[in-house]
VOMI-78495 format. One record per residue: residue number from 1; z, x, y of N, C-alpha, C in turn. Coordinates in nm, 4 decimals, padded with zeros to 6 digits. Layout:
# residues N
ATOM num      n_z      n_x      n_y     ca_z     ca_x     ca_y      c_z      c_x      c_y
ATOM NUM        Z        X        Y        Z        X        Y        Z        X        Y
...
END
This chain:
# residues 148
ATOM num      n_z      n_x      n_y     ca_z     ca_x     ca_y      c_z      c_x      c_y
ATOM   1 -00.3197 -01.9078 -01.5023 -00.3743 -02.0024 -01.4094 -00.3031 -02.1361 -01.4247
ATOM   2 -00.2477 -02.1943 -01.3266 -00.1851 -02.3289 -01.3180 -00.2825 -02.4456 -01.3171
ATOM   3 -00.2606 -02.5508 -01.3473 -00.3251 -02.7050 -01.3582 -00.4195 -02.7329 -01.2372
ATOM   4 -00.5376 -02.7348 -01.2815 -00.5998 -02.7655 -01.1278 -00.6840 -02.6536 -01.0748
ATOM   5 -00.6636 -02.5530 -01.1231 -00.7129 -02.4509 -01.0534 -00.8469 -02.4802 -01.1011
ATOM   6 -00.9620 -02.4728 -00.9629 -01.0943 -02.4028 -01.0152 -01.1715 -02.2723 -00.9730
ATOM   7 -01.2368 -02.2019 -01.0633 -01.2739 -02.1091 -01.0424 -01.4376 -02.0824 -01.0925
ATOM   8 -01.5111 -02.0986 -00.9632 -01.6982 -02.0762 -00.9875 -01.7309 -01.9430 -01.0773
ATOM   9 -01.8439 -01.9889 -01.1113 -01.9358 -01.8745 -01.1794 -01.9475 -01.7869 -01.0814
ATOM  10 -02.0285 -01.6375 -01.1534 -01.9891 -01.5306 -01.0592 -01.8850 -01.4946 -01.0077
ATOM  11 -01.7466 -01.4719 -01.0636 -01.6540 -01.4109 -00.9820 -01.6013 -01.3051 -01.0632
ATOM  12 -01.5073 -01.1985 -01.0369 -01.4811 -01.1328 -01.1283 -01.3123 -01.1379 -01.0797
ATOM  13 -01.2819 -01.0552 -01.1405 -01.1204 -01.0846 -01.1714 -01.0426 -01.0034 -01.2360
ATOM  14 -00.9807 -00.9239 -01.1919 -00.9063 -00.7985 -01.3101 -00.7690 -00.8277 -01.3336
ATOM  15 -00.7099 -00.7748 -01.3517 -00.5812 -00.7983 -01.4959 -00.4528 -00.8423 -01.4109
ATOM  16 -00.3906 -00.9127 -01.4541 -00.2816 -00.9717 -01.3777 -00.2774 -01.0752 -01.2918
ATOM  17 -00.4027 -01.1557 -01.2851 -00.4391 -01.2493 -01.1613 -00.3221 -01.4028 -01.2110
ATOM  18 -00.2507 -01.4150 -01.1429 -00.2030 -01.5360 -01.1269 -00.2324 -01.6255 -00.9911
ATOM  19 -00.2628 -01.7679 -01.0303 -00.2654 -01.8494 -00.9404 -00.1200 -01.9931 -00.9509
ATOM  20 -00.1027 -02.0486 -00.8350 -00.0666 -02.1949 -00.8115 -00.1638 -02.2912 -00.8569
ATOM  21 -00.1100 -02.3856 -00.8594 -00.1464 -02.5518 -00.8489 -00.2902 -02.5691 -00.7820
ATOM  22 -00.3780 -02.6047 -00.8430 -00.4998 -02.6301 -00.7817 -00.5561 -02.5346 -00.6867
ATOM  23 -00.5441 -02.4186 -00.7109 -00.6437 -02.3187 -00.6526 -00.7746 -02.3314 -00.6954
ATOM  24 -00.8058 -02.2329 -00.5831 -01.0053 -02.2789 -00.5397 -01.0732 -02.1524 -00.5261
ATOM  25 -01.1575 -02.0732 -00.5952 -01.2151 -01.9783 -00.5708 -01.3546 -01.9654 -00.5721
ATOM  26 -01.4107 -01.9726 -00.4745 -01.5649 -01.9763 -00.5091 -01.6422 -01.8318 -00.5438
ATOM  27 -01.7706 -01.8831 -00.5548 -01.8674 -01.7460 -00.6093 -01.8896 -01.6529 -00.5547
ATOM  28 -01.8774 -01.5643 -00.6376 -01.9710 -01.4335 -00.5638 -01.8183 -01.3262 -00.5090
ATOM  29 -01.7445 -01.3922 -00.5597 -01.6010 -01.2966 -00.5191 -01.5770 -01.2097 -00.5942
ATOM  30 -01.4733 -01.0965 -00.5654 -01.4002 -01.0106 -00.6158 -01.3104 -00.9912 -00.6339
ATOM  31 -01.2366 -01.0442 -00.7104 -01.0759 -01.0132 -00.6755 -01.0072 -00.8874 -00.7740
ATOM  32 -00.9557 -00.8197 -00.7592 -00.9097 -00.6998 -00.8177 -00.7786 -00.7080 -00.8958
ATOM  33 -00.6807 -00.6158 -00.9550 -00.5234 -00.6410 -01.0382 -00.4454 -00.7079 -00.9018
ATOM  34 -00.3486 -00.7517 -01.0063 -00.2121 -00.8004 -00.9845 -00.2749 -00.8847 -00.8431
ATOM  35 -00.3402 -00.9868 -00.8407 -00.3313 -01.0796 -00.7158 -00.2416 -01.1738 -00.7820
ATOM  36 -00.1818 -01.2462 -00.6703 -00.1201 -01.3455 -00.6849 -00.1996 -01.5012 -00.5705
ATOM  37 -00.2370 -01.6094 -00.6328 -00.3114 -01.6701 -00.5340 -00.2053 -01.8127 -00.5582
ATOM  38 -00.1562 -01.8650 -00.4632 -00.0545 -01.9674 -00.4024 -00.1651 -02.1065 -00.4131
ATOM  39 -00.0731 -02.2143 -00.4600 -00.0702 -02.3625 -00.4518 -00.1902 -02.3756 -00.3333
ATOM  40 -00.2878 -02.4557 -00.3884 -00.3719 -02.5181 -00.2414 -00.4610 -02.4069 -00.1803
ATOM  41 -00.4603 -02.2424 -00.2336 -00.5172 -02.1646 -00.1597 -00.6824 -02.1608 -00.1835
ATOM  42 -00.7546 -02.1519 -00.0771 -00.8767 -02.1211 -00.1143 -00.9276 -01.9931 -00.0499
ATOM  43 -00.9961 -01.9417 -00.1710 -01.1097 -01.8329 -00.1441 -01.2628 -01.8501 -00.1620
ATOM  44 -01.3019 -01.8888 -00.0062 -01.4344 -01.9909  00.0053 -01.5470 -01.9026 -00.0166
ATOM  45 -01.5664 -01.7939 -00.1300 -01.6852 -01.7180 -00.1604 -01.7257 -01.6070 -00.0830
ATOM  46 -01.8288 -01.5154 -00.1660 -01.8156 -01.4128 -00.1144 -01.7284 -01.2660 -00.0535
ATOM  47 -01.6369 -01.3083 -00.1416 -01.4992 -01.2742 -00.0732 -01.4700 -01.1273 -00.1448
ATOM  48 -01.4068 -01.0125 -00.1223 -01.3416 -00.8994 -00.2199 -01.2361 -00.8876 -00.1677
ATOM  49 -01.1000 -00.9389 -00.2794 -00.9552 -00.8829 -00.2553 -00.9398 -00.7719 -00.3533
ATOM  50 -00.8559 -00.7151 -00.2681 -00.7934 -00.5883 -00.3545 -00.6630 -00.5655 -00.4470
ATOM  51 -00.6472 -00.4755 -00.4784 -00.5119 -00.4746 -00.5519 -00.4036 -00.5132 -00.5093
ATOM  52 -00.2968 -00.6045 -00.5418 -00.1360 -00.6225 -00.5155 -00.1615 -00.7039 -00.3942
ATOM  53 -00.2300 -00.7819 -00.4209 -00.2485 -00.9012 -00.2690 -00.1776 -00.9988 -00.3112
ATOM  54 -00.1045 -01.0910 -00.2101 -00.0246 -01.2025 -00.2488 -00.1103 -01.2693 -00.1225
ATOM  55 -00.1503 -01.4060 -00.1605 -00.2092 -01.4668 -00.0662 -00.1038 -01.5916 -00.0885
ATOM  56 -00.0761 -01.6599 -00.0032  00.0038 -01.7381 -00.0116 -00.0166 -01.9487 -00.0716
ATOM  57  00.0745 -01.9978 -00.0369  00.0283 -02.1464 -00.0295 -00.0468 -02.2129  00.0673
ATOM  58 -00.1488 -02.2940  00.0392 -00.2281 -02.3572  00.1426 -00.3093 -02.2517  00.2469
ATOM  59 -00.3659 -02.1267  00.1728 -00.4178 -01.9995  00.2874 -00.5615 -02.0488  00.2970
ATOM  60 -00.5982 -02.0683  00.3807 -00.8042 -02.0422  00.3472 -00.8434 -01.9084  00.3933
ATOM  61 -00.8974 -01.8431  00.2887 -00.9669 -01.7235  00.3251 -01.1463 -01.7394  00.3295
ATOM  62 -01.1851 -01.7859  00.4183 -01.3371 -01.8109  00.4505 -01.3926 -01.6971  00.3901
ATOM  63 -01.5648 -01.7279  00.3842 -01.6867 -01.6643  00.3029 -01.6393 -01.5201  00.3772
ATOM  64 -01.7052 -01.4516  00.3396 -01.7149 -01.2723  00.4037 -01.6018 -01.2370  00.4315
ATOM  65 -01.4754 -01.2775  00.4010 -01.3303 -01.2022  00.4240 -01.3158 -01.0752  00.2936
ATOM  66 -01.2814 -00.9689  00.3710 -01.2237 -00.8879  00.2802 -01.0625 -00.7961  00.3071
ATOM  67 -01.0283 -00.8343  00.1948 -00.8579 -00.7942  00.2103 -00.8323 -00.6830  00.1355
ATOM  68 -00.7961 -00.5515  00.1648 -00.7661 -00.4297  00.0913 -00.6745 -00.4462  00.0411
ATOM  69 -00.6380 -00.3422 -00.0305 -00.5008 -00.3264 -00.1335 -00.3633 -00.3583 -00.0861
ATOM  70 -00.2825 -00.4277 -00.1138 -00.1541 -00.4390 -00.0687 -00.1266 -00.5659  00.0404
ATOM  71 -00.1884 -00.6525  00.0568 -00.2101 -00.7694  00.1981 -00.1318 -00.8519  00.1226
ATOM  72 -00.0069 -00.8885  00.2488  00.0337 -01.0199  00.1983 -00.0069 -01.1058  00.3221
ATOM  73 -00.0549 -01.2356  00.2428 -00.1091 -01.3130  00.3545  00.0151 -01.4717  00.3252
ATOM  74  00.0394 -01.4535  00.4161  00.1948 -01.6231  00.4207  00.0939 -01.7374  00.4304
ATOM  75  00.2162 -01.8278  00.4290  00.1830 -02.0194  00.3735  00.0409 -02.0225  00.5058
ATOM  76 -00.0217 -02.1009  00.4649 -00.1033 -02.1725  00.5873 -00.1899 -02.0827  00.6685
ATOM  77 -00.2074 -01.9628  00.6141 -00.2856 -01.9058  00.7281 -00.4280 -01.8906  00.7047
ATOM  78 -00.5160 -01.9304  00.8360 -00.6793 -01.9452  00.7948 -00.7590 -01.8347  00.8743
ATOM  79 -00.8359 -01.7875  00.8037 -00.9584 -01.7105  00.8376 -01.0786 -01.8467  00.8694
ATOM  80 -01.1087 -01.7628  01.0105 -01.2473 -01.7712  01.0076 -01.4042 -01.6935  01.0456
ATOM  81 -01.4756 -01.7569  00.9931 -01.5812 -01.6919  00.9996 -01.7338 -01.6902  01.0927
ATOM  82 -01.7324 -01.8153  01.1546 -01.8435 -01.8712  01.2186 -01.7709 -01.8506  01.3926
ATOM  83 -01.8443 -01.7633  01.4181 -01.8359 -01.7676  01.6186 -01.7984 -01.8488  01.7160
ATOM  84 -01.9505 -01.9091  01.6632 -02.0234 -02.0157  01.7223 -01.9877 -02.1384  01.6869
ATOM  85 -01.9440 -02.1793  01.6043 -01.8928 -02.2949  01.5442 -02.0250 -02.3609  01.5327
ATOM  86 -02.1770 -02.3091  01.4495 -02.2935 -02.3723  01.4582 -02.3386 -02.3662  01.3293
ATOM  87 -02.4443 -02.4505  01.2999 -02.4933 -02.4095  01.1207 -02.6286 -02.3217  01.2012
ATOM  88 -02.6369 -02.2492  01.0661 -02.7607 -02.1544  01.1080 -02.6701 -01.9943  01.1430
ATOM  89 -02.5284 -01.9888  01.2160 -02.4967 -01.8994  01.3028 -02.4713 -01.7544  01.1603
ATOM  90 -02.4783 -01.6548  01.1843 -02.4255 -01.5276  01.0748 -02.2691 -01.5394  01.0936
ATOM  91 -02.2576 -01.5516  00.9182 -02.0671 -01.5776  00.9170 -02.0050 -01.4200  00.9119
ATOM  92 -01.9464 -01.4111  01.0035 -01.8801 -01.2760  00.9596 -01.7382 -01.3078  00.9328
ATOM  93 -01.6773 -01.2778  00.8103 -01.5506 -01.3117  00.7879 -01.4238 -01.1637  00.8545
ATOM  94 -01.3044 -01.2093  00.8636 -01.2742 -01.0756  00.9309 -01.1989 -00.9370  00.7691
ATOM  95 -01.1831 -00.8439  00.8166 -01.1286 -00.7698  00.7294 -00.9829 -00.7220  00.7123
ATOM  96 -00.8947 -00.7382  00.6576 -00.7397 -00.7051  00.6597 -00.7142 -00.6266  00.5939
ATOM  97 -00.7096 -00.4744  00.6523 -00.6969 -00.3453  00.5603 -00.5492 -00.3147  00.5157
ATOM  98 -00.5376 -00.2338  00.4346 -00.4407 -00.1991  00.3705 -00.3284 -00.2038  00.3759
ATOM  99 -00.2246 -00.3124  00.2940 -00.0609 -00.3232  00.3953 -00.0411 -00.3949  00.4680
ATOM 100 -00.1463 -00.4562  00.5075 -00.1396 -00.5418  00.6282 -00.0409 -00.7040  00.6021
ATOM 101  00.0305 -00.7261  00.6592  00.0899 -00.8351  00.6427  00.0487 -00.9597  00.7281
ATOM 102  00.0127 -01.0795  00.6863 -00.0081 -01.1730  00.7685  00.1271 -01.2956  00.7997
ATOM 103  00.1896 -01.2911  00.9438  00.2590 -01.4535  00.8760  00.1939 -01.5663  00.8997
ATOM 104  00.2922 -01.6757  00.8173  00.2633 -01.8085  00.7998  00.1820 -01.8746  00.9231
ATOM 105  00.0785 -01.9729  00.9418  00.0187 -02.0619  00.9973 -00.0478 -01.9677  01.1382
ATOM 106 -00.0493 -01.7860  01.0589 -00.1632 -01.7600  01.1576 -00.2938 -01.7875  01.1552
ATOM 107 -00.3662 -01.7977  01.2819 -00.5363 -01.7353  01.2545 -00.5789 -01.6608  01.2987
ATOM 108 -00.6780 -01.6153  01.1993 -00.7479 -01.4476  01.2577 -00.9128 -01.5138  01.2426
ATOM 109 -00.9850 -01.4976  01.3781 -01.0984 -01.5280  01.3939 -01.1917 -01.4844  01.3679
ATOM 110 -01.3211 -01.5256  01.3518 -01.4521 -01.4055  01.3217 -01.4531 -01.2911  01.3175
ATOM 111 -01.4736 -01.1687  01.2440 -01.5156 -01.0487  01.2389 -01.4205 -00.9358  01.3148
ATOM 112 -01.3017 -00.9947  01.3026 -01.1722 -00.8959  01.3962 -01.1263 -00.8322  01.2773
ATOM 113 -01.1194 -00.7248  01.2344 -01.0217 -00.6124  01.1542 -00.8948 -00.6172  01.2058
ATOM 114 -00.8422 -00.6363  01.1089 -00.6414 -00.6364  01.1041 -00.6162 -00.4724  01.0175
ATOM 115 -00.5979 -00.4074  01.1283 -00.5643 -00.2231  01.0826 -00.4567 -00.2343  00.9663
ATOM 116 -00.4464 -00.1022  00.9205 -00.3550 -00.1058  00.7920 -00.2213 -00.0611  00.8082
ATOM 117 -00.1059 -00.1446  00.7586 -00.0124 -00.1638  00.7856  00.0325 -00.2442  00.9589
ATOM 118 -00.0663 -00.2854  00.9623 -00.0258 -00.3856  01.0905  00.0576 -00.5522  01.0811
ATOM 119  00.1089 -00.5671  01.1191  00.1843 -00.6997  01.1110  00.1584 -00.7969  01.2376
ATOM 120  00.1106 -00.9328  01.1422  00.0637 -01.0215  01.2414  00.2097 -01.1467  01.2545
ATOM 121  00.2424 -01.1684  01.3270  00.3660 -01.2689  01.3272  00.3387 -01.3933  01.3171
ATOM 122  00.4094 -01.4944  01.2433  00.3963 -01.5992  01.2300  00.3411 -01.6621  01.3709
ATOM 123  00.2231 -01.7490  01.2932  00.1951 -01.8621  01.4178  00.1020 -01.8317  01.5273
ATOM 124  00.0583 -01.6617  01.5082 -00.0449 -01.6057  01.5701 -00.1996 -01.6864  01.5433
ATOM 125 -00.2445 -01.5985  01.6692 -00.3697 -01.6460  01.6913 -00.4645 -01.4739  01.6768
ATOM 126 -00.5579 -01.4601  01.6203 -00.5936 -01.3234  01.6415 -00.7760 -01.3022  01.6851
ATOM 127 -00.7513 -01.2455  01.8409 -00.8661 -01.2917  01.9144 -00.9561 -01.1484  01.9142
ATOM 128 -00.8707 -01.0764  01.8626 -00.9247 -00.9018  01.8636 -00.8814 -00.8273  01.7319
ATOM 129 -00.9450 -00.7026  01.7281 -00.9416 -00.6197  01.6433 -00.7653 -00.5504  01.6885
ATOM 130 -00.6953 -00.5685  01.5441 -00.5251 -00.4881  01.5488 -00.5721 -00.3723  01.5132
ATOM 131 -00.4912 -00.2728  01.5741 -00.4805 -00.1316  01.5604 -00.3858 -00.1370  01.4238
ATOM 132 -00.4037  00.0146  01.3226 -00.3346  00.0622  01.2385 -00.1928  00.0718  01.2815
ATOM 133 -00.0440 -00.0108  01.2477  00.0492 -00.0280  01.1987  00.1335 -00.0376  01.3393
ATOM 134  00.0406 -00.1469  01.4098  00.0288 -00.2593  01.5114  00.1420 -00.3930  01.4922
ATOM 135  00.2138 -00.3996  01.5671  00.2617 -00.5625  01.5379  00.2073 -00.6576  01.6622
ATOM 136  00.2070 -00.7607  01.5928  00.1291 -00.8893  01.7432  00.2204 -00.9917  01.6859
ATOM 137  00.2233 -01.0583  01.8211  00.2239 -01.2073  01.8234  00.2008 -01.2489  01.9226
ATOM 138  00.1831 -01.4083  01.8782  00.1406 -01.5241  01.9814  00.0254 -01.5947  02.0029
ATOM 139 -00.0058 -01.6656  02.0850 -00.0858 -01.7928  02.1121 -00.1174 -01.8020  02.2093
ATOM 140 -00.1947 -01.7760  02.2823 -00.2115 -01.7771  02.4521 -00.3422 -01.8071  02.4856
ATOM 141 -00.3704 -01.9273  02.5555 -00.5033 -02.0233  02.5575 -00.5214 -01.9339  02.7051
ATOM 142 -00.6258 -01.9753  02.7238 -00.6954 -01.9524  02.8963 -00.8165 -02.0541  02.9061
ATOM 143 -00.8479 -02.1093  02.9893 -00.9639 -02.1526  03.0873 -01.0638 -02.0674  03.0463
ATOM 144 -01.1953 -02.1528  02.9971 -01.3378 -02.0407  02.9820 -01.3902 -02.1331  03.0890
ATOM 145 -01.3870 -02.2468  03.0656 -01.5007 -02.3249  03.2132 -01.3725 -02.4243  03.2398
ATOM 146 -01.4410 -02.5087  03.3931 -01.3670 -02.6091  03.4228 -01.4399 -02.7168  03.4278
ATOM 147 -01.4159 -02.8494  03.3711 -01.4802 -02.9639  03.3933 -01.4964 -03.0002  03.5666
ATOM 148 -01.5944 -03.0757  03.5848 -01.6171 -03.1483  03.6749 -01.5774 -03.3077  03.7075
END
């Protein structure tokens, strides 16, 4: 573990875990062998990673995310968990199964499964559930209402 790092009560942790510079792991997690957790990354609780995960620098992996065996997740990329963007709302974090690769400064939104061996491309936005050994990319806004 590098300088800085903190790590809450309740977590568990199996053999090989290295972190960066001021990593953040909150309670109630799981993390399994050989993770590797990057400079600045947080794992905001509740969380189970699996074996041979490399999560990268500056990643947030929000409450209820779970990452299977083998996920590399790149610099900057955030999970989230809240819908609604409301307090009170049920957080569902999303799930990134097996192999799955994330790139840098994507996001994957509420409760969407990233299939195994699927590849998300840098800079993505992820508005749906990826199919098993799927590639995506991109960013593509639309109109939900129009002001008056």
């Amino acid at each position: 573990m590098r300088s800085g790092s903190i790590i809450y009560s309740k977590v568990k942790i199996g053999n090989g875990f290295k972190t960066g510079h001021r990593a953040l792991i909150r309670e109630n997690s799981e993390i399994c062998n050989n993770v590797l957790f990057g400079t600045n990354a947080v794992l905001d609780g509740n969380c189970k990673v699996g074996n041979n995960v490399s999560i990268q620098i500056g990643a947030y992996i929000t409450a209820y995310t779970t990452d299977k065996d083998n996920v590399f997740i790149g610099p900057w990329v955030v999970t989230a968990n809240n819908k609604y963007m409301v307090g009170g709302a049920k957080l569902i974090g999303p799930t990134i199964k097996k192999g799955a690769r994330i790139g840098a400064n994507s996001t994957i939104l509420p409760g969407f499964v990233i299939g195994e061996r699927a590849v998300i491309g840098s800079g993505s936005v992820v508005t749906k559930d990826i199919a098993a050994g799927q590639t995506v990319v991109g960013n593509q806004t639309r109109i939900l209402n129009r002001k008056n």
